[in-house]
N, CA, C and O of each residue as an XYZ file, in Angstrom:
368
protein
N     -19.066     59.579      3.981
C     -19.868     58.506      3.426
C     -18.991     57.667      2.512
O     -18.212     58.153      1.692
N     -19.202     56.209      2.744
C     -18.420     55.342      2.150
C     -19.603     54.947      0.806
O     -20.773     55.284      0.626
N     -18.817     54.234      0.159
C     -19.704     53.406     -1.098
C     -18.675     52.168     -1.709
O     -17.488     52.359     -1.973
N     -19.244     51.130     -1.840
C     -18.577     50.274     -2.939
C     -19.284     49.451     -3.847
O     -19.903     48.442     -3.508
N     -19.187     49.894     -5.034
C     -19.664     49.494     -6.100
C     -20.230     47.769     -6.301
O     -19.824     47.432     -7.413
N     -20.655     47.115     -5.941
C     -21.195     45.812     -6.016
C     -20.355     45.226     -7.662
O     -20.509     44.060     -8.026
N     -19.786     45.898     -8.221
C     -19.063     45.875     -9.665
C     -17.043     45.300     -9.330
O     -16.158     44.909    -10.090
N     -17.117     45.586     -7.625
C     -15.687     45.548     -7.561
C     -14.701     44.293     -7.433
O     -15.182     43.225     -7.053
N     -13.767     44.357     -7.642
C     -13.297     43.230     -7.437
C     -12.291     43.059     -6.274
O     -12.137     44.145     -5.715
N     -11.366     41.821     -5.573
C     -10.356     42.275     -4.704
C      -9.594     42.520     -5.560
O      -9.752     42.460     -6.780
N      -8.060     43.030     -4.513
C      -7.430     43.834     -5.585
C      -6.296     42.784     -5.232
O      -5.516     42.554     -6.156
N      -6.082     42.116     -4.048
C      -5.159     41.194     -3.448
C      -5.075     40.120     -3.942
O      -6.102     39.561     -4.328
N      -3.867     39.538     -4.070
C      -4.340     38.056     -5.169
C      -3.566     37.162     -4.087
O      -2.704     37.534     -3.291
N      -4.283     35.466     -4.333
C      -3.959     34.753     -3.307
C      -2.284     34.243     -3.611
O      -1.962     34.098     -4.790
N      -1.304     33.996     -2.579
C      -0.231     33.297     -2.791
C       0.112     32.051     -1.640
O      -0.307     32.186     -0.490
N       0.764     31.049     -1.965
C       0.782     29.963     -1.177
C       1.696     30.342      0.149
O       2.864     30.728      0.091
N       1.177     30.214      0.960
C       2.212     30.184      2.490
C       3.313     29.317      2.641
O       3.654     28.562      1.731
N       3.876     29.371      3.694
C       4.797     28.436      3.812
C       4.039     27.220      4.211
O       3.226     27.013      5.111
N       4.524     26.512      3.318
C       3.806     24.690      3.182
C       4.590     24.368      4.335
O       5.618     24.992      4.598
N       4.113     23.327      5.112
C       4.828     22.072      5.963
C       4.856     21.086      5.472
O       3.761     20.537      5.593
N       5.504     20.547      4.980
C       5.491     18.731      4.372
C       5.363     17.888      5.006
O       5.042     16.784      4.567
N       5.644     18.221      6.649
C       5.187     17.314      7.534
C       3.947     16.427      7.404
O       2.872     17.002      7.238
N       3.972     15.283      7.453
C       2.057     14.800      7.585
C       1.754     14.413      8.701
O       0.715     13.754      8.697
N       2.396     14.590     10.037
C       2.090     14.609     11.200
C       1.962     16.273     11.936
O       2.102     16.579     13.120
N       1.723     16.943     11.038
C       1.249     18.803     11.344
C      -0.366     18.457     11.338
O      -1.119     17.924     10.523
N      -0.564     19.191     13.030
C      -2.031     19.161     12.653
C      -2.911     19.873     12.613
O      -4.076     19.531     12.813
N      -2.410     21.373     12.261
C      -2.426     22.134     11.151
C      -2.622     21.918      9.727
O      -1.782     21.230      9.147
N      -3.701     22.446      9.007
C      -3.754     22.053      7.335
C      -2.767     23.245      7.296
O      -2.520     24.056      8.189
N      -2.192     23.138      5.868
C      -1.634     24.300      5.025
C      -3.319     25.191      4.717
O      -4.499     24.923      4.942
N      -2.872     25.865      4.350
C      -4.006     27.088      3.924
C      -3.609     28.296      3.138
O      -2.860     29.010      3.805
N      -3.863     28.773      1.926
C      -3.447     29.531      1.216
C      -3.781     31.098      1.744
O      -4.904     31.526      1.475
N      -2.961     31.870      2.397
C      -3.424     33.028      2.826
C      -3.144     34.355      1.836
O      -2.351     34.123      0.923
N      -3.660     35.639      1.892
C      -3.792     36.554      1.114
C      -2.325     37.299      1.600
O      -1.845     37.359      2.733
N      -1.880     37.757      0.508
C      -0.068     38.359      0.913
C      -0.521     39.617      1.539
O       0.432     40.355      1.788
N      -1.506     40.027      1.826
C      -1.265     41.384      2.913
C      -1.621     40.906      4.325
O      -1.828     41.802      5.143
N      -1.717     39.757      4.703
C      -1.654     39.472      5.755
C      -0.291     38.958      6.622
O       0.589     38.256      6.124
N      -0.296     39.536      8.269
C       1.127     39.265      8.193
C       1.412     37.924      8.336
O       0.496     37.106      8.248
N       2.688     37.534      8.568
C       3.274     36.086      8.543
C       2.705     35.628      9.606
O       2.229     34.521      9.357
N       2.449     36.081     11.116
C       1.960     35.407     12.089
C       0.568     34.909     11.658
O       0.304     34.148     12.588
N      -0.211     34.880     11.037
C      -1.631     34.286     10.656
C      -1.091     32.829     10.197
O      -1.970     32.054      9.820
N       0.463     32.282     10.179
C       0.846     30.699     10.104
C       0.248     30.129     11.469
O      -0.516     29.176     11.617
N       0.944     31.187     12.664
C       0.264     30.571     13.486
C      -0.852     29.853     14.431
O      -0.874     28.986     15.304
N      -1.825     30.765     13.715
C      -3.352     30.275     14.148
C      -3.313     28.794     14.244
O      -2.399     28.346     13.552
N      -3.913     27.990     14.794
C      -4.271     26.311     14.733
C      -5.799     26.156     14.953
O      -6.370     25.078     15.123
N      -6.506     27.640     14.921
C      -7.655     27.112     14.904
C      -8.342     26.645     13.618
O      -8.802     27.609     13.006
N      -8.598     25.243     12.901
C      -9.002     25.165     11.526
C     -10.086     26.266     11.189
O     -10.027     26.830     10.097
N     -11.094     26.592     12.119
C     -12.191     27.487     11.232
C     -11.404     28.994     11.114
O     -11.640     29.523     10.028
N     -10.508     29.806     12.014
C      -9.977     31.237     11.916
C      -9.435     30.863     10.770
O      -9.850     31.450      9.771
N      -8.428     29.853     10.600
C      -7.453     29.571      9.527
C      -7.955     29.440      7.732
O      -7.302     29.631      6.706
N      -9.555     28.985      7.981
C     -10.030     28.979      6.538
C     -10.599     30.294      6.620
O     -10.089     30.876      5.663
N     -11.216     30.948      7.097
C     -11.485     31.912      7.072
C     -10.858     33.438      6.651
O     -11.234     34.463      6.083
N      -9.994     33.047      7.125
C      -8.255     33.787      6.699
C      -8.272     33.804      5.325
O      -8.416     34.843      4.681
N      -8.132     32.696      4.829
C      -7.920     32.853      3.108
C      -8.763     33.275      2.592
O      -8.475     33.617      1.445
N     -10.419     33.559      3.059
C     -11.857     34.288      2.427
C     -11.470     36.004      2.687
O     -12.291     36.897      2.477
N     -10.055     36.245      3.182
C     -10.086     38.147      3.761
C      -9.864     38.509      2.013
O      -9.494     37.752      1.116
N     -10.179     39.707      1.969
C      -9.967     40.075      0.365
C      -9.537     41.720      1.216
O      -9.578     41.857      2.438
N      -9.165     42.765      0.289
C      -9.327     43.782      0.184
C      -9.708     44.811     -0.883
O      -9.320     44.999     -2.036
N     -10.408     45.278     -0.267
C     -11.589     46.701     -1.454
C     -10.817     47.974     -1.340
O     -10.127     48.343     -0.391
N     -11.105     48.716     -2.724
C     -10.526     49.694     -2.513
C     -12.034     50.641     -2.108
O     -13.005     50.380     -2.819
N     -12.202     51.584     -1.129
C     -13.557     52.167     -0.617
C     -13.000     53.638     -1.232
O     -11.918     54.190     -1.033
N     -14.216     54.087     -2.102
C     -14.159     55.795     -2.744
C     -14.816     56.499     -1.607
O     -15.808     56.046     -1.037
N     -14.192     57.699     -1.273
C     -14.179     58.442     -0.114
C     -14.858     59.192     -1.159
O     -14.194     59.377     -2.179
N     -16.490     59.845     -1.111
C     -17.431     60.872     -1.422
C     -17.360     61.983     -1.412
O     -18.304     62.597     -1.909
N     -15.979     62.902     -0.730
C     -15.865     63.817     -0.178
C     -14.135     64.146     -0.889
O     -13.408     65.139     -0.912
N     -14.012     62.691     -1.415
C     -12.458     62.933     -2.095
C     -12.437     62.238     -3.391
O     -13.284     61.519     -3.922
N     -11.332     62.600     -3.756
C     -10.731     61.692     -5.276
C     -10.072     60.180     -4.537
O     -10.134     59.089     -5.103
N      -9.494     60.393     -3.266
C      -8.725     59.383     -2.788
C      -9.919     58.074     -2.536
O     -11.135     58.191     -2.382
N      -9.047     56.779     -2.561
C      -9.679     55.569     -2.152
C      -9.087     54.784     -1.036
O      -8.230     53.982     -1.406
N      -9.225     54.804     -0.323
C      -8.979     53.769      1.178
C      -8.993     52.628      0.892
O      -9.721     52.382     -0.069
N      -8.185     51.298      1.583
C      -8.649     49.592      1.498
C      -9.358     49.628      2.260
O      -9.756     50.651      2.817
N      -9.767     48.275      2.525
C     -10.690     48.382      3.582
C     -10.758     46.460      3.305
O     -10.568     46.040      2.164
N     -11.018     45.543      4.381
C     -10.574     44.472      4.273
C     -12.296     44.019      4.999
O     -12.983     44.492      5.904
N     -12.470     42.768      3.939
C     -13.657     41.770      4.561
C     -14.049     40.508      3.836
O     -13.841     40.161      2.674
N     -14.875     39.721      5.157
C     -14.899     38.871      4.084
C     -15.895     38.283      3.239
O     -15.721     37.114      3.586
N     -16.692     38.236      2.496
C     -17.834     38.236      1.254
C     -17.968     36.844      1.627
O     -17.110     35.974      1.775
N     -19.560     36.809      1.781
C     -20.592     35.672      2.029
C     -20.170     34.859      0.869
O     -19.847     35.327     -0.223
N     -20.205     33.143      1.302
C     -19.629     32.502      0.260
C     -21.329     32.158     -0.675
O     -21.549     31.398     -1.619
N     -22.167     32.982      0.009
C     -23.805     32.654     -1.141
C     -24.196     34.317     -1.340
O     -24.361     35.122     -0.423
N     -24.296     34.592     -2.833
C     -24.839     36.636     -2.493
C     -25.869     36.474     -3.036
O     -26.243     36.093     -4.145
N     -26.374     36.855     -1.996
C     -27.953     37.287     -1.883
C     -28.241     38.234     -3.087
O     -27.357     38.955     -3.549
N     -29.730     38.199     -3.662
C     -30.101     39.413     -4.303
C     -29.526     40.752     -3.410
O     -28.857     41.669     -3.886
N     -29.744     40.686     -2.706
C     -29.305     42.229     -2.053
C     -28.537     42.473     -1.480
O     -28.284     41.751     -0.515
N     -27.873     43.431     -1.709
C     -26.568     44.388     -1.388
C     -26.056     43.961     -0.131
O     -26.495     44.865      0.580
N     -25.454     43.234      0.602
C     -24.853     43.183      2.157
C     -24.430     44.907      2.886
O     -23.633     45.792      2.576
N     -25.262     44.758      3.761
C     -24.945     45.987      5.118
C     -23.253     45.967      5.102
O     -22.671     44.887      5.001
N     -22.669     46.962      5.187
C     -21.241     46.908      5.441
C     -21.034     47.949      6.632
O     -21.617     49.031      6.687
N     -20.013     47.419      7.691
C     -20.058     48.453      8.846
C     -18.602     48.870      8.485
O     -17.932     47.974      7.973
N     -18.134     49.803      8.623
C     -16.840     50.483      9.108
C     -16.664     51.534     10.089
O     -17.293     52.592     10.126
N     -15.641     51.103     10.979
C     -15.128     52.208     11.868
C     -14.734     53.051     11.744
O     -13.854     53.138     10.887
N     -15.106     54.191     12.485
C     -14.321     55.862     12.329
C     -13.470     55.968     12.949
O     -13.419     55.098     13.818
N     -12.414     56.896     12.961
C     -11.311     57.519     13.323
C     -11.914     58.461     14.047
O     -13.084     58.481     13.663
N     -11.758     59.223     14.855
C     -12.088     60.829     15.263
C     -10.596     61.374     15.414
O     -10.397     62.551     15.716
């Protein structure tokens, strides 16, 4: 059983990508999160590409341990009174 505290914060902080100065790129720049890898420059789709910079990562408390897992998503840009459903995948 997973849990995350509605109290948490990301732990990833944003840093600027490689800019193009070009003004014929038609590609925007977009500020992506440093645990993502370098190929996420390449996307050209504008909506994957903003979307990209909304990834955060959580640290998730394992119930069964002291240890904490990341776990990566991306938070509704309106929060509802209530808690968002969160899915995660298992390992077997």
């Amino acid at each position: 059983m997973f849990t995350i505290p509605a109290s948490f914060s990301p732990l990833g902080i944003i840093i600027n990508s490689n800019s193009n100065s070009n003004s014929n790129s038609r590609v925007s720049t977009h500020v992506f999160p440093p645990f993502l890898p370098k190929e996420v420059n390449n996307i050209k789709d504008p909506f994957a590409r903003k979307l990209a910079t909304r990834i955060e990562r959580l640290p998730v408390q394992l119930t069964i341990s002291n240890n904490c897992i990341m776990s990566s998503c991306v938070k509704p840009k309106i929060q509802k009174a209530a808690n968002p459903l969160v899915l995660l995948h298992g390992f077997d």
